[in-house]
GUFI-467919 format. One record per atom (N, C-alpha, C): x, y, z; atom name. Coordinates in steps of 0.2 Angstrom, whole numbers, plus 2048, in hexadecimal, padded with zeros to 3 digits. Last residue first. Layout:
// GUFI-467919
+------+-------+-----+------+
! east ! north !  up ! atom !
+------+-------+-----+------+
!    X !     Y !   Z !   CA !
...
+------+-------+-----+------+
This chain:
// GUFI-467919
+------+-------+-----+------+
! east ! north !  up ! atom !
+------+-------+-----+------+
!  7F0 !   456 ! 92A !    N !
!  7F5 !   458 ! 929 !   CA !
!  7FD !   452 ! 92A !    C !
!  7E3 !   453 ! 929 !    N !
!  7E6 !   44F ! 92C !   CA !
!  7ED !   451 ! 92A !    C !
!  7D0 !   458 ! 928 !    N !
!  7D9 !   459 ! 926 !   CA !
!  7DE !   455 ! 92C !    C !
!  7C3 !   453 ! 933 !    N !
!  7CA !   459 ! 931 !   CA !
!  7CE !   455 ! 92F !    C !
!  7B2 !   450 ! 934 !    N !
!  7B8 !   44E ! 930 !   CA !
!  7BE !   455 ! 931 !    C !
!  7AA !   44D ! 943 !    N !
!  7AB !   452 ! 93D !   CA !
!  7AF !   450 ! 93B !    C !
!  7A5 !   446 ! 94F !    N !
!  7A6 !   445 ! 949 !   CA !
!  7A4 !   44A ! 942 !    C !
!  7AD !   44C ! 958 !    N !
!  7A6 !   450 ! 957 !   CA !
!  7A3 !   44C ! 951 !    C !
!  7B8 !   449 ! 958 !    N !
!  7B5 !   443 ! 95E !   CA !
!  7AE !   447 ! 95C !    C !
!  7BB !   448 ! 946 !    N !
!  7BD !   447 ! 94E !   CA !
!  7B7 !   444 ! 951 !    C !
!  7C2 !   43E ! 93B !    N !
!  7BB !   43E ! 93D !   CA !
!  7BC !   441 ! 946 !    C !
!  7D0 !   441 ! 931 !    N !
!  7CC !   43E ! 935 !   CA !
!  7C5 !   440 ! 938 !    C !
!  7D5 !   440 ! 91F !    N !
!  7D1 !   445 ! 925 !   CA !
!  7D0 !   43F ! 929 !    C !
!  7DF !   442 ! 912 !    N !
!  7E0 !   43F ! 919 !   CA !
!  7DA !   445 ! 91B !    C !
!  7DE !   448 ! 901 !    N !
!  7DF !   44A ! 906 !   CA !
!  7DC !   444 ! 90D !    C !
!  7E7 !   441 ! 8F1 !    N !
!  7E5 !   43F ! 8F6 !   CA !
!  7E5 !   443 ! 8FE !    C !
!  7E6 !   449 ! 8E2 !    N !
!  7EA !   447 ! 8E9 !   CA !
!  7E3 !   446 ! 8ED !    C !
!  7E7 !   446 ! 8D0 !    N !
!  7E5 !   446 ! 8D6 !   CA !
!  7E8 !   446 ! 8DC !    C !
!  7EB !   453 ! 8C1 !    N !
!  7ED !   450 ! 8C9 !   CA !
!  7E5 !   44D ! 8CB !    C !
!  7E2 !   454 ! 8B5 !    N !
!  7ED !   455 ! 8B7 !   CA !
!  7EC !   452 ! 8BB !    C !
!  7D7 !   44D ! 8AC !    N !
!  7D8 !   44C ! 8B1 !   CA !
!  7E3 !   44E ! 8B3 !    C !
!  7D2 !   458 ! 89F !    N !
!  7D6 !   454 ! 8A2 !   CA !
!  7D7 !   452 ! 8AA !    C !
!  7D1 !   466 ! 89B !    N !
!  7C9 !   460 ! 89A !   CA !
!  7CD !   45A ! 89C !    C !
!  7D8 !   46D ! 89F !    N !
!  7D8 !   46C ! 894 !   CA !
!  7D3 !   466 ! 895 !    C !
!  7D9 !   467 ! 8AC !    N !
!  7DD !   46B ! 8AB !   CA !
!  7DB !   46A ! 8A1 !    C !
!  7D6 !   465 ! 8BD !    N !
!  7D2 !   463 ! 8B7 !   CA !
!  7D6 !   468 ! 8B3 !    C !
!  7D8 !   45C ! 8CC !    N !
!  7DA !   461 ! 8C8 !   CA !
!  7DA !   45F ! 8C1 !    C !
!  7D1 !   456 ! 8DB !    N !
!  7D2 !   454 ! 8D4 !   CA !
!  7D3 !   45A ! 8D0 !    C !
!  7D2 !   44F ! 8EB !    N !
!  7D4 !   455 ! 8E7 !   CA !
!  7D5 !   453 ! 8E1 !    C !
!  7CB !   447 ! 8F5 !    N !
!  7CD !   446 ! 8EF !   CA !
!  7CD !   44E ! 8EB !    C !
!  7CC !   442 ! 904 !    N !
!  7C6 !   445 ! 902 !   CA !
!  7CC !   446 ! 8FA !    C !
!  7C8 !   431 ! 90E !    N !
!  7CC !   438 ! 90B !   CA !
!  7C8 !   43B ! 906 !    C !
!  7C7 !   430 ! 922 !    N !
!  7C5 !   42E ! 91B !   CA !
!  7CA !   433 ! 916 !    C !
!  7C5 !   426 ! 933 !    N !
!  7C9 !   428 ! 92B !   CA !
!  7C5 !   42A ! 925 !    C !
!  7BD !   41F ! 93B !    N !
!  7C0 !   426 ! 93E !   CA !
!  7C3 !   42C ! 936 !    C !
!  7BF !   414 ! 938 !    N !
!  7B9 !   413 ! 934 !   CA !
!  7B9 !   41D ! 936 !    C !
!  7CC !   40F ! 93D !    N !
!  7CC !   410 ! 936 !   CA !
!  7C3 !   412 ! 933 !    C !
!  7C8 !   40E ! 94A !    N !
!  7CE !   413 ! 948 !   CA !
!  7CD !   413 ! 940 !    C !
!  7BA !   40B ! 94F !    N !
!  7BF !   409 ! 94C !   CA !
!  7C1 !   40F ! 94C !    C !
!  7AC !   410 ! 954 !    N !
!  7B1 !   40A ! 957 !   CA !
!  7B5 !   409 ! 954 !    C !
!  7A5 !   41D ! 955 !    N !
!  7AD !   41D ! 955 !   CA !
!  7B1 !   418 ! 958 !    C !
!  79A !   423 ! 948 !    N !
!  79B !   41B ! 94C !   CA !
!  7A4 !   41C ! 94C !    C !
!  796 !   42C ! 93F !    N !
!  795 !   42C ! 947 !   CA !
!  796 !   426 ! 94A !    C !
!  79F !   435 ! 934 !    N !
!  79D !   42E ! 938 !   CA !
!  79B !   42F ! 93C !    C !
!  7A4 !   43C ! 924 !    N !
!  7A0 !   43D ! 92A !   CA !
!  79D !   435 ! 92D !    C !
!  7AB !   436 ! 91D !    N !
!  7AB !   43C ! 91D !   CA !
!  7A9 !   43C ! 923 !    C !
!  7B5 !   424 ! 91B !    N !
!  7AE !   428 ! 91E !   CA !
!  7B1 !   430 ! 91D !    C !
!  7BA !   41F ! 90C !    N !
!  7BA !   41E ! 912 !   CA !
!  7B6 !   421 ! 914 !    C !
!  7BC !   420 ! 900 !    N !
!  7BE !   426 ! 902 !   CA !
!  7BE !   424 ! 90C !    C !
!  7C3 !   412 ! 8F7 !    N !
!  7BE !   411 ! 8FC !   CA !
!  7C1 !   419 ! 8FD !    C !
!  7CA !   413 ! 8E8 !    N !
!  7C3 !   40E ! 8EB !   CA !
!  7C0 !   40D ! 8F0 !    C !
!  7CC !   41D ! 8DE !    N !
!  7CC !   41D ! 8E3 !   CA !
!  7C8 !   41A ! 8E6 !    C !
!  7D7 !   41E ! 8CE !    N !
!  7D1 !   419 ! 8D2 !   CA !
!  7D0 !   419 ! 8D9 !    C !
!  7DC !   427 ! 8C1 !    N !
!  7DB !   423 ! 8C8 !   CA !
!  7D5 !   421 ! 8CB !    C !
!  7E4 !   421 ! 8B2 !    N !
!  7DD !   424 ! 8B5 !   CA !
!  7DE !   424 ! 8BD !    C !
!  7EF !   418 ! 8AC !    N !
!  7EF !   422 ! 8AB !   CA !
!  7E9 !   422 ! 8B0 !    C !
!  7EB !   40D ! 8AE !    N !
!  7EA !   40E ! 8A8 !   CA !
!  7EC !   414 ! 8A7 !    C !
!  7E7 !   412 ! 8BE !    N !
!  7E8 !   40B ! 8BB !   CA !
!  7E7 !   40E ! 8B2 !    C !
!  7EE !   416 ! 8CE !    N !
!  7EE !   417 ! 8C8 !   CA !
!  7ED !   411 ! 8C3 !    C !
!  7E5 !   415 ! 8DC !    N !
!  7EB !   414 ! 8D8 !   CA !
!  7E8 !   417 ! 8D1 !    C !
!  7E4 !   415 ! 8F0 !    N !
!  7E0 !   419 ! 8EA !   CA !
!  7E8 !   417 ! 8E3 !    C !
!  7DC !   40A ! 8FA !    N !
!  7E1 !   40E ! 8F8 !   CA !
!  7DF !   410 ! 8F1 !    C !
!  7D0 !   40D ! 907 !    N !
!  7D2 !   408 ! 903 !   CA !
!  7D6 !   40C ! 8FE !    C !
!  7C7 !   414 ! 916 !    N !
!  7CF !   415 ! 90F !   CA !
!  7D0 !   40E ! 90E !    C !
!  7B8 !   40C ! 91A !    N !
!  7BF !   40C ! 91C !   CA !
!  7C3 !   40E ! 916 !    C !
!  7AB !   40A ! 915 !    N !
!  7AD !   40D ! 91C !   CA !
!  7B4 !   40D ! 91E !    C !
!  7A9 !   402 ! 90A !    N !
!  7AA !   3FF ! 90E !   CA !
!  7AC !   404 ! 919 !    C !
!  7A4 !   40E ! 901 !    N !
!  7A0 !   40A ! 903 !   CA !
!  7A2 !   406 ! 90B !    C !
!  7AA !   414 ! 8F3 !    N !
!  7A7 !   414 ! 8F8 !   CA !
!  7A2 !   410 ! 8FA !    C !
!  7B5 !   41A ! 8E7 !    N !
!  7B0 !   416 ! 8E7 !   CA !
!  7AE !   418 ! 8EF !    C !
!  7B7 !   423 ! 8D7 !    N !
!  7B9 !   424 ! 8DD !   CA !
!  7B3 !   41F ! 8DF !    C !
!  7C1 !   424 ! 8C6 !    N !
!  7BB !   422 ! 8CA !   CA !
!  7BC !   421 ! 8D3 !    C !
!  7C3 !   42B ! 8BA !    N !
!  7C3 !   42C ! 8C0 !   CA !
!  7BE !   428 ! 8C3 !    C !
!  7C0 !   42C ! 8AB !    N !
!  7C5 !   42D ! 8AC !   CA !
!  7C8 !   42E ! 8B4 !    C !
!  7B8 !   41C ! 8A2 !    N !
!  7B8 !   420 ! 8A7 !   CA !
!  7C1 !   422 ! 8A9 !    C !
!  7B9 !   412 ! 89A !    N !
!  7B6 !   418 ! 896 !   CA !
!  7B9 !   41F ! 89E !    C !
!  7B8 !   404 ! 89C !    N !
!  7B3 !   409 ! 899 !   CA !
!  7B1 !   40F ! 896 !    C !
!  7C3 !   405 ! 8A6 !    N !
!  7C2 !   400 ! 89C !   CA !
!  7BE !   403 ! 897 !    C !
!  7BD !   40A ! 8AE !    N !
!  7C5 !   40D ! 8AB !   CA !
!  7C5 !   40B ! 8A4 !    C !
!  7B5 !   402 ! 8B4 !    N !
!  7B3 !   408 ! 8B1 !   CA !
!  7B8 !   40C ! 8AD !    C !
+------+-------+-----+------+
């Protein structure tokens, strides 16, 4: 989608963070992992991130990567 034309692309699916890069100047973020879960058999399906994007002159300046877990309420918090 970078080849294409796209200047961001976030993906979802597998239920787990998969790691977020840089390809061509763009980023690519391929799995956020879970927001909200109600299945608390793994430690890694407990995870997800939420993506702060800063738009600057119609450009993408920043992405960061925010950490959340899912607590026991399955609510997402920050993960400082």
């Amino acid at each position: 989608m970078i080849d294409a034309g796209a200047d961001l692309v976030i993906g979802h699916h597998p239920h787990v963070v998969q790691e977020v890069e840089q390809y061509k100047g763009k980023f690519i973020a391929y799995s956020l992992g879970n927001f909200v879960f109600d299945q608390n058999f793994s430690e890694e399906t407990n995870k997800g991130l939420m993506i702060k994007v800063v738009i600057g002159d119609k450009n993408i300046v920043q992405v960061d990567s925010i950490n959340i877990k899912i607590n026991k309420s399955f609510q997402p918090e920050i993960v400082n």
